[in-house]
C-alpha positions in Angstrom: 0.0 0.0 0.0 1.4 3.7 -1.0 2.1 5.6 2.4 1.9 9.6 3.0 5.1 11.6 3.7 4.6 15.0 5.1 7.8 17.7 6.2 7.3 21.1 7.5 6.3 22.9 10.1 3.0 23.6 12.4 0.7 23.7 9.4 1.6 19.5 8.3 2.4 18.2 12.4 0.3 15.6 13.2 -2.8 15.4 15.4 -1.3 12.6 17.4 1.4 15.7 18.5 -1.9 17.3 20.4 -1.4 15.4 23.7 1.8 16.5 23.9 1.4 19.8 22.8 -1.1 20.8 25.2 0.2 19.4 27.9 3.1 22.2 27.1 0.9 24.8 27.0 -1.3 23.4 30.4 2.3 23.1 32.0 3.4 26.9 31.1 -0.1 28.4 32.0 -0.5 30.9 30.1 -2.4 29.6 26.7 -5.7 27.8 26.5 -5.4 23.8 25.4 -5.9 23.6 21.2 -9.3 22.8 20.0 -10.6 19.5 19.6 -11.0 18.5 16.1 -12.1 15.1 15.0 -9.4 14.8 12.1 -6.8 17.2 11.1 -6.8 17.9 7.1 -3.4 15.7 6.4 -4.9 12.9 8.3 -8.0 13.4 6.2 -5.8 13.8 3.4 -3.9 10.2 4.7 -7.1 8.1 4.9 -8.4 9.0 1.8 -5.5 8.2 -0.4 -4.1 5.6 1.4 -6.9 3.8 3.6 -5.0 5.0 6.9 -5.3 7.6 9.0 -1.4 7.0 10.0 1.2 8.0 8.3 5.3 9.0 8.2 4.8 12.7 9.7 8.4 14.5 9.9 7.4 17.9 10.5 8.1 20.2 13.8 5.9 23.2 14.7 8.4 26.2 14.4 10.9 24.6 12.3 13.4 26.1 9.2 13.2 25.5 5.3 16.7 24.6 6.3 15.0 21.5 9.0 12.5 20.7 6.3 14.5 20.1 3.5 17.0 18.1 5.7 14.4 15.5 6.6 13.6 15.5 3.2 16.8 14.4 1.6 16.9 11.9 4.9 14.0 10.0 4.0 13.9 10.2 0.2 15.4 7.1 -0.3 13.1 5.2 1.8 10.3 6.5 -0.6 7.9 3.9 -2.1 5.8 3.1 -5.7 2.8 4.8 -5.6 3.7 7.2 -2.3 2.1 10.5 -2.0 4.8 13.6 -0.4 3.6 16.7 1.1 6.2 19.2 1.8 5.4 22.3 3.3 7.8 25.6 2.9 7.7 27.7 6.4 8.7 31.7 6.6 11.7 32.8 5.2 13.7 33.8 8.3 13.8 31.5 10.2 17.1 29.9 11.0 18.1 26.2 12.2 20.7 27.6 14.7 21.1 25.3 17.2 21.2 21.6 15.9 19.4 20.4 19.2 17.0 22.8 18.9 14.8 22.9 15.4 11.6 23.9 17.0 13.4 27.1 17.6 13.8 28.6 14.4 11.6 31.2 14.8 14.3 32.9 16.7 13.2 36.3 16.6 9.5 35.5 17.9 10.6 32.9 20.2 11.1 33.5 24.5 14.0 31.7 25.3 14.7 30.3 29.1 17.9 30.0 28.9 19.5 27.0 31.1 16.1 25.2 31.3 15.3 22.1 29.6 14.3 21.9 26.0 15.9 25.6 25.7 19.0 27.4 24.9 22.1 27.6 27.1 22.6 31.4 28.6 25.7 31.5 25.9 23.1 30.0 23.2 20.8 32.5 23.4 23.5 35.4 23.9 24.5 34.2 20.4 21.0 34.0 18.9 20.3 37.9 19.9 24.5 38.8 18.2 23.1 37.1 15.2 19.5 38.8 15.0 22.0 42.2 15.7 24.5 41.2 13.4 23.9 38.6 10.7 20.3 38.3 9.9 20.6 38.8 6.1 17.0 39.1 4.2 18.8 38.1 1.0 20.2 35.0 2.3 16.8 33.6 4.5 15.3 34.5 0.5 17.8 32.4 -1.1 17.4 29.9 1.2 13.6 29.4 1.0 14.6 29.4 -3.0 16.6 26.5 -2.4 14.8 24.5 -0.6 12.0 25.3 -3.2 13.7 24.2 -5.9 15.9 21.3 -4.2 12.8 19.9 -2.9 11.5 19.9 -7.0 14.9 18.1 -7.9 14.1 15.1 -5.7 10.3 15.1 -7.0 11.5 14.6 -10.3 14.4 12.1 -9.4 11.7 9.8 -7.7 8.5 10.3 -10.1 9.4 7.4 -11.8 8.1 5.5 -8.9 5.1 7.2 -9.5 5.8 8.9 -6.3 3.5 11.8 -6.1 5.0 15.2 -4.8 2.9 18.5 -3.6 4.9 21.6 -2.7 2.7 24.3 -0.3 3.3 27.9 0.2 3.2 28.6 4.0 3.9 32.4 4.0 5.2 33.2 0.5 3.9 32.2 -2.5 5.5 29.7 -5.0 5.0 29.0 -8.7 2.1 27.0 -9.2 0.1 27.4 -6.2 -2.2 30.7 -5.8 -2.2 31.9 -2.7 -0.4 30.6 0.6 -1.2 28.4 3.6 -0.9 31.4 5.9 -3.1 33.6 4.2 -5.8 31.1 4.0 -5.5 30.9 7.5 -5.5 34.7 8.6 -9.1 35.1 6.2 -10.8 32.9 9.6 -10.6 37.1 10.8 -12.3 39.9 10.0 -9.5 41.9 10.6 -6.4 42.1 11.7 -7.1 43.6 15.2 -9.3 40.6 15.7 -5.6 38.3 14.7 -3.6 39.8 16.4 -6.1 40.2 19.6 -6.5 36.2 18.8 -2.8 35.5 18.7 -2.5 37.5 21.8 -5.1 35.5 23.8 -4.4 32.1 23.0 -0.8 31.8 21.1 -3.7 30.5 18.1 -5.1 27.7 19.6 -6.3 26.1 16.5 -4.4 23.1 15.3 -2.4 23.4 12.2 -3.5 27.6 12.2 -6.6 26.2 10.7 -10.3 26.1 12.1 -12.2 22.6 11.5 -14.8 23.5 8.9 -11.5 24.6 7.0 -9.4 21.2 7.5 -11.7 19.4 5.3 -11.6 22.0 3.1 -8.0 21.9 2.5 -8.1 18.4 2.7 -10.3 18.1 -0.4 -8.1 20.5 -2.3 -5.0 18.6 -1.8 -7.0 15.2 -2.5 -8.4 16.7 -5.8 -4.8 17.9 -6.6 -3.0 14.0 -6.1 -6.2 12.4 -7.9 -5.4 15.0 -10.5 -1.6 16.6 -10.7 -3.0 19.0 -13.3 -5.6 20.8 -11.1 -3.8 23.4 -9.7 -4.6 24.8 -5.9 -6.0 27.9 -5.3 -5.3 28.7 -1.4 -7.6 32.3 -1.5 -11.0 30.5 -2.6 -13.3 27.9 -1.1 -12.4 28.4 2.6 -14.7 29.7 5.6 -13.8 33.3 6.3 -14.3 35.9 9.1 -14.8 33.4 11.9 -13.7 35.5 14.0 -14.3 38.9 14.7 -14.3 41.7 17.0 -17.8 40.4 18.2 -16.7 36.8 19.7 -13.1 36.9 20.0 
């Protein structure tokens, strides 16, 4: 049977990662658990192309393009005849700084506790802050997203003759291809961005994968009807449920 592959960040993690992750946020007590949702879209996705809700997830919420494309090229080999990839690009900036650490690429939105477990040591994070000061290089983070774009389309075509199956997603900037991006699909659940950021503020978005349920199965279907047919191209700006939230409930 053809298996799923999935690499990126917080938009692809799996649901099974809930447990975990809200036991983080109970144990910090500051953010409200993430909503229950009966099936995230990539296990949606999963069962309906491959009869199973499992499948070889390799993605970590607040990850690089550099982390991404590094599990990539580790688990290309192991791909199979007839397997379905989903590789999702993540925000240009961020940085895979500390090898330990890939979760904390989002270095310049991230609260480090320096010394404490799962975190940067006091010299780690001294160095983090010298490189947002110093070396932070917008041309490079934009090079680097290009190459993991396009290295991630070299390895599509080196194992399509498997009849391996291969979908690259936009998460915050948009690629060739694909209209629209994960993210901005995501932000159209507000009216505004007041209400996001008033959201964001609240609750750190406590909606799994960024994405409200109604909307999962939404993506979901796009990303089916784009395997079942590699010539229908995805539009993320159409078709989802929009202004969710807004100054009213949130």
């Amino acid at each position: 049977m053809p298996k799923l592959w999935v690499f990126g960040d917080s938009f692809v993690v799996d649901q099974k990662d809930m447990e975990a992750s809200n036991q983080r946020r109970v144990d910090s007590g500051l953010f409200p658990p993430f909503q229950e949702i009966e099936n995230n879209w990539v296990g949606i996705v999963s069962e309906k192309l491959t009869g199973d809700r499992r499948h070889n997830n390799k993605a970590i919420a607040g990850c690089s393009n550099e982390y991404i494309f590094y599990e990539l090229i580790e688990h290309a080999g192991q791909f199979q005849e007839g397997d379905y990839v989903i590789l999702s690009l993540t925000a240009e900036n961020r940085r895979w700084l500390i090898d330990r650490l890939p979760h904390l690429a989002n270095w310049s939105n991230c609260a480090f506790t320096p010394d404490e477990p799962d975190s940067p040591t006091k010299a780690e994070a001294k160095a983090i802050e010298q490189y947002g000061r110093y070396l932070d290089n917008l041309k490079s983070s934009q090079a680097i997203h290009a190459s993991t774009f396009w290295g991630s389309v070299a390895i599509a075509s080196s194992v399509a003759h498997l009849g391996v199956k291969f979908l690259i997603l936009p998460g915050f900037h948009e690629i060739h291809s694909i209209t629209g991006t994960l993210s901005t699909a995501s932000w159209a659940e507000f009216d505004c961005e007041k209400t996001l950021n008033k959201y964001y503020k609240r609750t750190t978005d406590d909606r799994w994968n960024h994405f409200s349920e109604v909307n999962h199965k939404i993506l979901a279907d796009k990303v089916i009807d784009f395997f079942e047919d590699t010539n229908h191209n995805i539009d993320l700006t159409t078709g989802f449920v929009k202004d969710i939230y807004t100054k009213e409930n949130t």
